[in-house]
SEVO-343605 format. One record per residue (C-alpha): x, y, z; residue in three letters. Coordinates in nm, 4 decimals, m for minus. Each point is the difference from the previous one (the first is absolute). Layout:
# SEVO-343605
[[X, Y, Z], ALA]
...
This chain:
# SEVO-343605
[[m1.3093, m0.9455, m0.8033], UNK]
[[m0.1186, 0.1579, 0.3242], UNK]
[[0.1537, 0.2918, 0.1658], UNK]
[[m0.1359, 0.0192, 0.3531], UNK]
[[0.0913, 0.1258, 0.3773], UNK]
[[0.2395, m0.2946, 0.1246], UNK]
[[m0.1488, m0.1381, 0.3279], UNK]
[[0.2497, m0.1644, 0.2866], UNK]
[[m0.0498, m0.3274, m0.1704], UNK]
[[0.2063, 0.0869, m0.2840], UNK]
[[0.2930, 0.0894, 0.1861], UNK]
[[0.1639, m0.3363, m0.0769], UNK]
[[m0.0572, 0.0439, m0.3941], UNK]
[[0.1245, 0.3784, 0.0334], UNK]
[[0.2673, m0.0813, 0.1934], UNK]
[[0.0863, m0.3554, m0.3150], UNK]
[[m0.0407, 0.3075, m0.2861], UNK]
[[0.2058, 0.2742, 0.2133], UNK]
[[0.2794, m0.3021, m0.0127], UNK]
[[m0.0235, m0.1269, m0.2926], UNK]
[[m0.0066, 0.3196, m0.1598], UNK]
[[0.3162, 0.1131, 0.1508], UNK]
[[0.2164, m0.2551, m0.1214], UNK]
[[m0.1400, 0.0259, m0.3442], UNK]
[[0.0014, 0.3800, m0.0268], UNK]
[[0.3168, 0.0931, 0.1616], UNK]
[[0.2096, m0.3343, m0.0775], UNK]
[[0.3068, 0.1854, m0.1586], UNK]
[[m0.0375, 0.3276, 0.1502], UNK]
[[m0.0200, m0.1513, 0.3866], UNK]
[[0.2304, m0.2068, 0.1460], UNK]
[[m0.0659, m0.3650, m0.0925], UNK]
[[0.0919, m0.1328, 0.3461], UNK]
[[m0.2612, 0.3031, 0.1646], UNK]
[[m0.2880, m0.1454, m0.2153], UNK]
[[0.0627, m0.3202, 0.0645], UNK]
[[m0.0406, 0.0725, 0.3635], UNK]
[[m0.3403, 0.1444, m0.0390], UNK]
[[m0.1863, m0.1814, 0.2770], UNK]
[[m0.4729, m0.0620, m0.0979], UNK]
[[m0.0116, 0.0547, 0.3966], UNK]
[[0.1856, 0.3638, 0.0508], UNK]
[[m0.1954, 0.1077, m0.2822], UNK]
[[m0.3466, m0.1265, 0.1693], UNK]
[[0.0502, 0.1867, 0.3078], UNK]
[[0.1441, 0.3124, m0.1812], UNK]
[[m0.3442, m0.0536, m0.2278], UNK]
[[m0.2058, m0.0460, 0.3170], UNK]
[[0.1444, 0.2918, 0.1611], UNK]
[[m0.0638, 0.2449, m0.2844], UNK]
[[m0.4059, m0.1399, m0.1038], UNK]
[[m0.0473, 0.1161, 0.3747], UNK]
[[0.0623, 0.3234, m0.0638], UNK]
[[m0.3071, 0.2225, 0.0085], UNK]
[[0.1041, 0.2048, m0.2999], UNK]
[[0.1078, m0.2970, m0.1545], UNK]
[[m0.0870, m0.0456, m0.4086], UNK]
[[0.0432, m0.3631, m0.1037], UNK]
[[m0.1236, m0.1678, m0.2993], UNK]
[[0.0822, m0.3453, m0.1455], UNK]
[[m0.0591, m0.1026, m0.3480], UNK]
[[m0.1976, m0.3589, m0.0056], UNK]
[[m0.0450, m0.2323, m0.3204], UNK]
[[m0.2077, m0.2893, m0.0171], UNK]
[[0.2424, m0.2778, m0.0614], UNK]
[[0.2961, 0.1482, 0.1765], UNK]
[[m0.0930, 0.1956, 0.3043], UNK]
[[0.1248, 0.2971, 0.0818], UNK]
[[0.3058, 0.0872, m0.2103], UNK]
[[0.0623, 0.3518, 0.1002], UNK]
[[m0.0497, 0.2696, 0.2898], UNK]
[[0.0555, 0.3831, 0.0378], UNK]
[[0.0232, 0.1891, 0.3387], UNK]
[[0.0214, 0.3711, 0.0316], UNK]
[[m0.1355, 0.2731, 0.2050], UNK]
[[0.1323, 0.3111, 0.1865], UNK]
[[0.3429, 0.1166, m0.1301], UNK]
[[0.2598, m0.1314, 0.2755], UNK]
[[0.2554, 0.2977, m0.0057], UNK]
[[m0.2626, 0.2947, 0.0726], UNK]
[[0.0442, 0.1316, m0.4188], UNK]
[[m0.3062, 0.2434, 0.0446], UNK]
[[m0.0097, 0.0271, m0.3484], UNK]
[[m0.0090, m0.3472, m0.1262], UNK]
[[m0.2336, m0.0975, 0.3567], UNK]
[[m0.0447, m0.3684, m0.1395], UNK]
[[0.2608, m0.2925, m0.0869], UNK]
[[m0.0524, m0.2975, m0.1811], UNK]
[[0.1672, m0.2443, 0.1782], UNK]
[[0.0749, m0.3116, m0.1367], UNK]
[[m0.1559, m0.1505, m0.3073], UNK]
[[0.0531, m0.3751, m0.1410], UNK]
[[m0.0974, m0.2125, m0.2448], UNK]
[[0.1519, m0.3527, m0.0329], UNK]
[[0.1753, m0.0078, m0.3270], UNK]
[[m0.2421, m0.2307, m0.2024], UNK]
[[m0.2083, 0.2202, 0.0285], UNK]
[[0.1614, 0.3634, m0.0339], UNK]
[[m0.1157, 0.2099, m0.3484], UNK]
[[m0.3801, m0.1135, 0.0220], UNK]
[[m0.1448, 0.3133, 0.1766], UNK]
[[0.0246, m0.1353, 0.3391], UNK]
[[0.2281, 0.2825, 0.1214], UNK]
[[m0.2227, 0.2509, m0.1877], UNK]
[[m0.3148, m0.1263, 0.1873], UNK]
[[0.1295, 0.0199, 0.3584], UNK]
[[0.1385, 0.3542, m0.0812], UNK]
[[m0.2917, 0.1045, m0.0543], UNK]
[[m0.1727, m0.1091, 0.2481], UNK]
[[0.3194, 0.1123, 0.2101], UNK]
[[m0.0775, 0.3256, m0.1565], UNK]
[[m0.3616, 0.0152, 0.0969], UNK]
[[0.0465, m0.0991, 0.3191], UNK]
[[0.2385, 0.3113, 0.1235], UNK]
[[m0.2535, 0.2315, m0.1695], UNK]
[[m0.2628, m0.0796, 0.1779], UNK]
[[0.2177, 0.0746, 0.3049], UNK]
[[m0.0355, 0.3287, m0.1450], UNK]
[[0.4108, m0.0961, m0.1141], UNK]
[[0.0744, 0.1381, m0.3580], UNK]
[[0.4090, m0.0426, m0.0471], UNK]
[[0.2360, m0.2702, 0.0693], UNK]
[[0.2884, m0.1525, m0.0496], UNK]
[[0.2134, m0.3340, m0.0476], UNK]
[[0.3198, m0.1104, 0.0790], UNK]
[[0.1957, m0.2249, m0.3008], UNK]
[[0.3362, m0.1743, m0.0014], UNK]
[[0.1942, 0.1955, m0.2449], UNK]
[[0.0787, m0.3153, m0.1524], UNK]
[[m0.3190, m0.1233, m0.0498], UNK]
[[m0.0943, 0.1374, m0.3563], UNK]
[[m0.3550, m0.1466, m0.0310], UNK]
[[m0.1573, 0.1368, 0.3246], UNK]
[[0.1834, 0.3154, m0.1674], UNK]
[[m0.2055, m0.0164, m0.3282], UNK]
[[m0.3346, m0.1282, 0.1504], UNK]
[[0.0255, 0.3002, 0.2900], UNK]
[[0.0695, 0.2220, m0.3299], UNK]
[[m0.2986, m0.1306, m0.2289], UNK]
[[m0.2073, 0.0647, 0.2930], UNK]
[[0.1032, 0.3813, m0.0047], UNK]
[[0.2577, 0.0267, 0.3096], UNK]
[[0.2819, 0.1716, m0.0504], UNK]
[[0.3402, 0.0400, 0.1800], UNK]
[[0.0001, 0.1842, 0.3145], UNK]
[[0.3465, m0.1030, 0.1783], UNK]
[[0.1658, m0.3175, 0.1217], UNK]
[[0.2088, m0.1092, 0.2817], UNK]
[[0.2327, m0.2489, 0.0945], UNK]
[[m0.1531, m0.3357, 0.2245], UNK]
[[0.1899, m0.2781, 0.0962], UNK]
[[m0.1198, m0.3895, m0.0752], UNK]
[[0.1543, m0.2639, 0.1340], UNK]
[[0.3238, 0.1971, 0.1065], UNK]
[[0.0587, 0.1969, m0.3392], UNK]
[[m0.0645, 0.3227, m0.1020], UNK]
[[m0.2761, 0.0891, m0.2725], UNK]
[[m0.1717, 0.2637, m0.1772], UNK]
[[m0.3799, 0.0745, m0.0082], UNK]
[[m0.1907, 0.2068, m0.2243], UNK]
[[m0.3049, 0.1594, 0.1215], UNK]
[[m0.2836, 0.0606, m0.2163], UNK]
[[m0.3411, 0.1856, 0.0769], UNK]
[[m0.2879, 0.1212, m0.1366], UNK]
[[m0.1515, 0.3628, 0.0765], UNK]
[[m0.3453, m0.1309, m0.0867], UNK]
[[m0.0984, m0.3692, 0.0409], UNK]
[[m0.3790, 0.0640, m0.1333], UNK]
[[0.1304, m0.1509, m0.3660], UNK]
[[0.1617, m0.3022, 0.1419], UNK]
[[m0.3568, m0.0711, 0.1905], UNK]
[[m0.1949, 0.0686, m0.3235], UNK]
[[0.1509, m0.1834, m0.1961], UNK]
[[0.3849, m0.1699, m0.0021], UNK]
[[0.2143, m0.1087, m0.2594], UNK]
């Protein structure tokens, strides 16, 4: 496996995996008839948009055979938390491939990445339904900070924020 910055080219795999990833992960907890409507081209341009961002921190996860069959993106926390000043923003994995360190690896490098942006805490935001991005944020160390209420495709749901005070473990060494 490689773990490496994703490059504009990619946006159409990112974009397949952000998908694909959706409907697996939240099938049961999101409205079938939202996932469904997931459209490959609004999530290109929403993909395109964000890797332009100077501050951006994107990362895909590349194997041999199968291409790239996961992504993270993160960078400056979006609400102005001053003490959690970084945000993991979306991280996905297509479900073949889930539990074989891929999430680990682009964490770290995630991790790395804000501190040499001189950026030492963070946070991420997790469906409260979603109980294994629970337990993976927890075996990495994060640890409850709040949660909110967002609303996906017209219904009301609960997210969990998690954070870390100090990300120099996660960039040393993950999982």
């Amino acid at each position: 496996m490689t773990v490496r910055p994703a490059r504009e080219e990619d946006i159409p795999s990112i974009a397949r995996v952000h998908v694909q990833s959706w409907r697996t992960t939240y099938r049961g907890i999101v409205a079938d008839a939202f996932l469904d409507g997931l459209s490959y081209q609004k999530h290109e341009e929403g993909h395109r948009r964000q890797l332009a961002q100077p501050d951006a921190i994107y990362f895909v996860a590349e194997l041999p055979r199968d291409g790239i069959v996961g992504f993270l993106m993160g960078g400056r926390e979006r609400s102005g938390n001053v003490q959690f000043p970084g945000e993991l923003y979306a991280i996905y994995i297509l479900d073949p491939h889930r539990r074989q360190g891929i999430g680990s690896a682009l964490v770290q490098q995630w991790a790395a990445s804000l501190r040499r942006a001189a950026v030492n805490a963070a946070l991420v935001w997790v469906l409260a339904d979603n109980k294994p991005a629970i337990a993976f944020y927890q075996r990495l160390g994060g640890r409850q900070l709040g949660e909110r209420m967002i609303e996906i495709g017209g219904v009301s749901m609960r997210e969990l924020a998690f954070g870390w005070e100090d990300l120099t473990p996660l960039d040393r060494k993950v999982g």
